[in-house]
VOVEX-462761 format. One record per residue (C-alpha): residue in three letters; x, y, z. Coordinates in steps of 0.5 Angstrom, whole numbers, plus 500, padded with zeros to 3 digits. Example, Ala and Ser with C-alpha at 12.3 -4.5 7.8 and 13.67 -1.06 7.14 Angstrom:
BEGIN
  residuo   px   py   pz
      ALA  525  491  516
      SER  527  498  514
REM end
This chain:
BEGIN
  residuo   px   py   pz
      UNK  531  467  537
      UNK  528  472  541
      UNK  532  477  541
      UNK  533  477  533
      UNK  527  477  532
      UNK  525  483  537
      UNK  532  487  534
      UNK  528  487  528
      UNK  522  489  531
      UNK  526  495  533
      UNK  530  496  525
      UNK  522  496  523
      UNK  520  502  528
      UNK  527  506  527
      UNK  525  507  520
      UNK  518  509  522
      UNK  520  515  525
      UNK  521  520  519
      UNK  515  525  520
      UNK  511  526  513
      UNK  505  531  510
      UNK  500  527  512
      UNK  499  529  519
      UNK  494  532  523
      UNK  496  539  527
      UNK  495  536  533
      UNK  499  529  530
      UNK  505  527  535
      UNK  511  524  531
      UNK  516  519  534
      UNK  523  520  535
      UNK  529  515  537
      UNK  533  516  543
      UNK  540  513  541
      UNK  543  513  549
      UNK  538  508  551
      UNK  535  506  545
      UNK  528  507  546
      UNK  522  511  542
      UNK  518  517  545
      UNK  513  523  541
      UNK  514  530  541
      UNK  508  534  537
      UNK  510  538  531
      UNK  512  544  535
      UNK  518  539  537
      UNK  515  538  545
      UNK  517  531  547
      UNK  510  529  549
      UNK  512  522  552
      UNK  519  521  553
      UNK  523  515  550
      UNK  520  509  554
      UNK  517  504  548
      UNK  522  499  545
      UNK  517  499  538
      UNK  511  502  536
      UNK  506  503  531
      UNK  510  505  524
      UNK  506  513  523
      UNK  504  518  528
      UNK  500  518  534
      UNK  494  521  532
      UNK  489  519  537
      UNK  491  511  538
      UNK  496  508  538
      UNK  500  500  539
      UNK  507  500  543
      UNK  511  495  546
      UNK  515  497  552
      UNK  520  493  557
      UNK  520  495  564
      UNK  525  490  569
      UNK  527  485  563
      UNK  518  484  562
      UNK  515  486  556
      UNK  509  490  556
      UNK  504  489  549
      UNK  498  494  549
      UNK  494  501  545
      UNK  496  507  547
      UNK  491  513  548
      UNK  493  521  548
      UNK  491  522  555
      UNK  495  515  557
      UNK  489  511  557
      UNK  492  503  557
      UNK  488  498  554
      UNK  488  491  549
      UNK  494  489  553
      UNK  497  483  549
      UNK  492  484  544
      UNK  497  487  538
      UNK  495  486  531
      UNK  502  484  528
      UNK  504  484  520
      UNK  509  482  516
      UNK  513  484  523
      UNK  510  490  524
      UNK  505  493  529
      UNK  498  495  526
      UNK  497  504  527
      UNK  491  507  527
      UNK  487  508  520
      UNK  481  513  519
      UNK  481  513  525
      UNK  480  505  526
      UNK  486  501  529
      UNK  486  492  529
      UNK  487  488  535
      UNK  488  480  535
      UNK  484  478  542
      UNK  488  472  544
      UNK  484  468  547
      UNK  480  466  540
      UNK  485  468  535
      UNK  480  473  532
      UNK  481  480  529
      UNK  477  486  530
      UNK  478  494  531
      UNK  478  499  536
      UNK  476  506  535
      UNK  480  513  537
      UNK  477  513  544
      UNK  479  505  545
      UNK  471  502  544
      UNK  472  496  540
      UNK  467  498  535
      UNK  467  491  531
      UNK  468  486  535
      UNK  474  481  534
      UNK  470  475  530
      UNK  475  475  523
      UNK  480  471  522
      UNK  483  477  519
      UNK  482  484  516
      UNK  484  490  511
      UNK  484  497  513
      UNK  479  501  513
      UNK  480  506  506
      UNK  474  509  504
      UNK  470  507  510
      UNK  470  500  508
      UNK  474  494  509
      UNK  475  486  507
      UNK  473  480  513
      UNK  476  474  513
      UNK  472  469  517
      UNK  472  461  517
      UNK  479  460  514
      UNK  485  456  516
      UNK  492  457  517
      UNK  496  452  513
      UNK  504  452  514
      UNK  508  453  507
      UNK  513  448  509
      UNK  508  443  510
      UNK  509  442  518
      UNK  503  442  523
      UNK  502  450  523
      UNK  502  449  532
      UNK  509  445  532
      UNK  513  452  529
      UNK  512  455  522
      UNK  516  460  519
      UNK  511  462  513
      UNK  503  460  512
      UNK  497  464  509
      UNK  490  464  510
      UNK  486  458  506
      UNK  479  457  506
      UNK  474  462  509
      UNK  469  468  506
      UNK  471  475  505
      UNK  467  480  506
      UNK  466  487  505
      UNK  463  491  511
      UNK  463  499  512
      UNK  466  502  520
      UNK  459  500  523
      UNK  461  492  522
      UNK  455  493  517
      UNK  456  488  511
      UNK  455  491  505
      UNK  457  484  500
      UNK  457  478  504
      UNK  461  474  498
      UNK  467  480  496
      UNK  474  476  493
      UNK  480  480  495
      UNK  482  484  489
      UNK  488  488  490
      UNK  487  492  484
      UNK  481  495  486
      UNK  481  503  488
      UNK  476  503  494
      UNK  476  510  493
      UNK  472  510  487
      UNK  466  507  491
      UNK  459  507  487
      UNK  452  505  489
      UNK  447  504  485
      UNK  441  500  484
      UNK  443  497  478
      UNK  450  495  476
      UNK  454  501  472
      UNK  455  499  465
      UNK  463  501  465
      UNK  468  497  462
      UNK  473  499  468
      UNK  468  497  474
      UNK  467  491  478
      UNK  460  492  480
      UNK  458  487  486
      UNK  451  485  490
      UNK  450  487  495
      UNK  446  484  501
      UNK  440  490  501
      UNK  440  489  493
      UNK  444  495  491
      UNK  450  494  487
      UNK  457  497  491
      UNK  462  498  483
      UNK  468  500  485
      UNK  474  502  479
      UNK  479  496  477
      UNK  486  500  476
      UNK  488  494  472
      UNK  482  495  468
      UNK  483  502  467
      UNK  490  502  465
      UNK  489  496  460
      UNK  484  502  457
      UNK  488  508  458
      UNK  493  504  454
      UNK  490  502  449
      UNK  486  509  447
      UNK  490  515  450
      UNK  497  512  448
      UNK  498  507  442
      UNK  492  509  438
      UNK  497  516  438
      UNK  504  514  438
      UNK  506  521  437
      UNK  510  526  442
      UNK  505  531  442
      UNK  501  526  445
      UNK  506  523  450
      UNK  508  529  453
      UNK  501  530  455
      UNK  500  524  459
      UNK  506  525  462
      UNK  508  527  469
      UNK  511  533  469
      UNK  518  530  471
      UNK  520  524  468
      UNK  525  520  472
      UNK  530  515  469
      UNK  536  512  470
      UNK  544  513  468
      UNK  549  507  468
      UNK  554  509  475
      UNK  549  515  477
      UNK  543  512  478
      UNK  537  516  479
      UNK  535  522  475
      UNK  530  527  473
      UNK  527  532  468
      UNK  522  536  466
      UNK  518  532  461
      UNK  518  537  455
      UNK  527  537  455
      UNK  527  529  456
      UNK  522  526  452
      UNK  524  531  446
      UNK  531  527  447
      UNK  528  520  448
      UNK  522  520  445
      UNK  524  516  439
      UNK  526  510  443
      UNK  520  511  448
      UNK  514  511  442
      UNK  520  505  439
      UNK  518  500  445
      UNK  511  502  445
      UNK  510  501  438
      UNK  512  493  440
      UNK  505  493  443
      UNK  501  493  437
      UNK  505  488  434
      UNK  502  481  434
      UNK  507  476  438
      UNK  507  483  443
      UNK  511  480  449
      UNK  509  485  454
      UNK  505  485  461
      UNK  502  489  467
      UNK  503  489  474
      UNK  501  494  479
      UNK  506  496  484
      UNK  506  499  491
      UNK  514  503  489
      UNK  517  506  484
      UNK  525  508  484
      UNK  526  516  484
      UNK  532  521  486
      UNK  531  522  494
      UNK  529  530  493
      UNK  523  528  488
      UNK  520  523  495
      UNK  517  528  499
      UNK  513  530  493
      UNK  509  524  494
      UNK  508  525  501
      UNK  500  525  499
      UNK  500  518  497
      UNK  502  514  504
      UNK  497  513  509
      UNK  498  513  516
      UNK  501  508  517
      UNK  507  510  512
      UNK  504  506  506
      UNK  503  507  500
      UNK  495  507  498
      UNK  496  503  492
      UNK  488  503  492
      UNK  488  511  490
      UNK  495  512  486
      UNK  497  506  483
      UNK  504  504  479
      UNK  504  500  473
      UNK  509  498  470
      UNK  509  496  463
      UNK  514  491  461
      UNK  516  490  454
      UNK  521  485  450
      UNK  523  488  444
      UNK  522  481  440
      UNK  529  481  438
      UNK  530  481  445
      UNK  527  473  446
      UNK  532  469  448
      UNK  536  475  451
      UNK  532  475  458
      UNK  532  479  463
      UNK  533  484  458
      UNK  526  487  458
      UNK  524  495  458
      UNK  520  498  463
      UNK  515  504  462
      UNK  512  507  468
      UNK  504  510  470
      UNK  502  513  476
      UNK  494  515  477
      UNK  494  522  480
      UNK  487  525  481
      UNK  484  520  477
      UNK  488  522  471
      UNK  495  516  469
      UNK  501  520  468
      UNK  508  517  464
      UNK  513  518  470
      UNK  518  513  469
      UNK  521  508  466
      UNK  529  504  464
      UNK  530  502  457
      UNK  536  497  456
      UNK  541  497  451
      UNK  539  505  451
      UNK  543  511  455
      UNK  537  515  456
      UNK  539  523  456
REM end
């Protein structure tokens, strides 16, 4: 069990290894040696720096910090690694969803194993807040979410120290604290809709239909923009109140990517495709502002694209390779034709992206339709 589990530890860094736009100049990006399976980092010049030593690291470059687990005369090595070669927080890896934790704004999480508590070192390895979480987002924006005084329940019902596969956190309070373990809000509730790059503070709480404004623990309220929100308005006064081409064209990317039966995904500019498709597009829009409307939003962390359309997108993954779903958010607006309802799953979908605080129409999959 064991060393399936560690196999796809190493599937997880191997996928990691691609270098991205977001690096620093002094950046150090993985690479994979396929003769001893290892991990080592060159710099952007493409000078090895570390040689291939570490059976998994940290998904991003190496900037300053960095979680490594090597394995020397059969023993694993868990630990956080230091340009200079410094060790420390030996077997203290933060790991999620099976994937070690890397350095975000500087910030990089730890489990100290003896209290089971969370905390963050900072890029010169100090812990610069102390692990007394039980868990904890990354820092965006200079702020991050705390859990404390929660419990872990195991999904399949079994006493979560005999063995559990699934569990989650129950119980407990989060709240929101900036990169000084400050506390900013003692009572936040996680609300994975918030662009915490939209941070306001002011002494009063922000009249905006499409903010959430919070107390904070010195009086002032901390208002942050909700991408659900705003969506919702943006839909309604931007979109349906001018179902017209014009109109469409000008709240769209400027590449619109869409999906053609045994040829997969494609893209044109949006002047040619919506000209050839609007007509459908503004149909299924239209079905809206029907009242027995059947339609949804979600927000999403992907969208489906031709390959040589991603590095495009580089600007929207941090660090640690993720999407920063906080700061360019993916709606996908999902629509049943009403003459579709009893026909599931043949639903429309029409796709966003916020991009510089503005939402753009950039996608979406029609059935029934072949788009052009």
């Amino acid at each position: 069990m064991k060393i399936i589990f560690f196999i796809f530890f190493l599937l997880l860094s191997i996928k990691s290894i691609a270098q991205n736009n977001n690096n620093n100049n002094n950046s150090w990006i993985s690479f994979y040696d396929e003769t001893n399976n290892l991990i080592g980092y060159k710099d952007l010049q493409g000078k090895v720096m570390i040689p291939p030593k570490f059976f998994m690291t940290s998904p991003g470059s190496f900037n300053t910090i960095m979680a490594v687990t090597e394995i020397n005369d059969k023993t694993i090595e868990n630990y956080y690694l230091l340009k200079d070669g410094t060790l420390l927080g030996k077997d203290s890896l933060y790991i999620s969803d099976m994937t070690l934790d890397c350095e975000c704004e500087g910030l990089i999480r730890f489990r100290d194993r003896k209290t089971d508590l969370v905390g963050m070192f900072n890029k010169w390895g100090k812990v610069t807040i102390p692990a007394e979480y039980n868990d904890m987002t990354r820092f965006q924006n200079g702020v991050a979410i705390g859990l404390k005084k929660a419990t872990r329940k195991c999904w399949e019902g079994n006493n979560i120290d005999s063995g559990c596969e699934h569990w989650s956190w129950i119980g407990g309070k989060e709240i929101l604290i900036n990169n000084n373990n400050e506390v900013l809000v003692d009572n936040f509730p996680r609300n994975k809709n918030i662009d915490f790059y939209s941070l306001l503070v002011s002494d009063k709480p922000l009249n905006d239909s499409t903010r959430i404004n919070f107390l904070g623990v010195n009086g002032k309220y901390y208002s942050f923009i909700d991408n659900e929100k705003l969506f919702e308005t943006f839909l309604k006064n931007e979109i349906i109140n001018d179902l017209s081409l014009d109109n469409l064209i000008k709240h769209s990317y400027k590449d619109i990517i869409y999906s053609k039966k045994n040829t997969g995904w494609l893209s044109a500019p949006k002047e040619n495709f919506l000209k050839k498709n609007a007509k459908i597009i503004l149909e299924r829009l239209s079905e809206i502002k029907k009242e027995s409307a059947d339609f949804f939003i979600s927000i999403d962390d992907f969208i489906p694209m031709p390959q040589e359309m991603y590095p495009s997108f580089d600007y929207a993954y941090d660090n640690c390779k993720d999407w920063n779903i906080s700061q360019y958010p993916i709606y996908d607006l999902v629509i049943t034709p009403n003459a579709r309802k009893n026909k599931f799953p043949n639903q429309d979908h029409l796709n966003f992206i916020k991009i510089n605080n503005e939402i753009k129409f950039i996608s979406c999959t029609i059935r029934g339709s072949e788009l052009r």
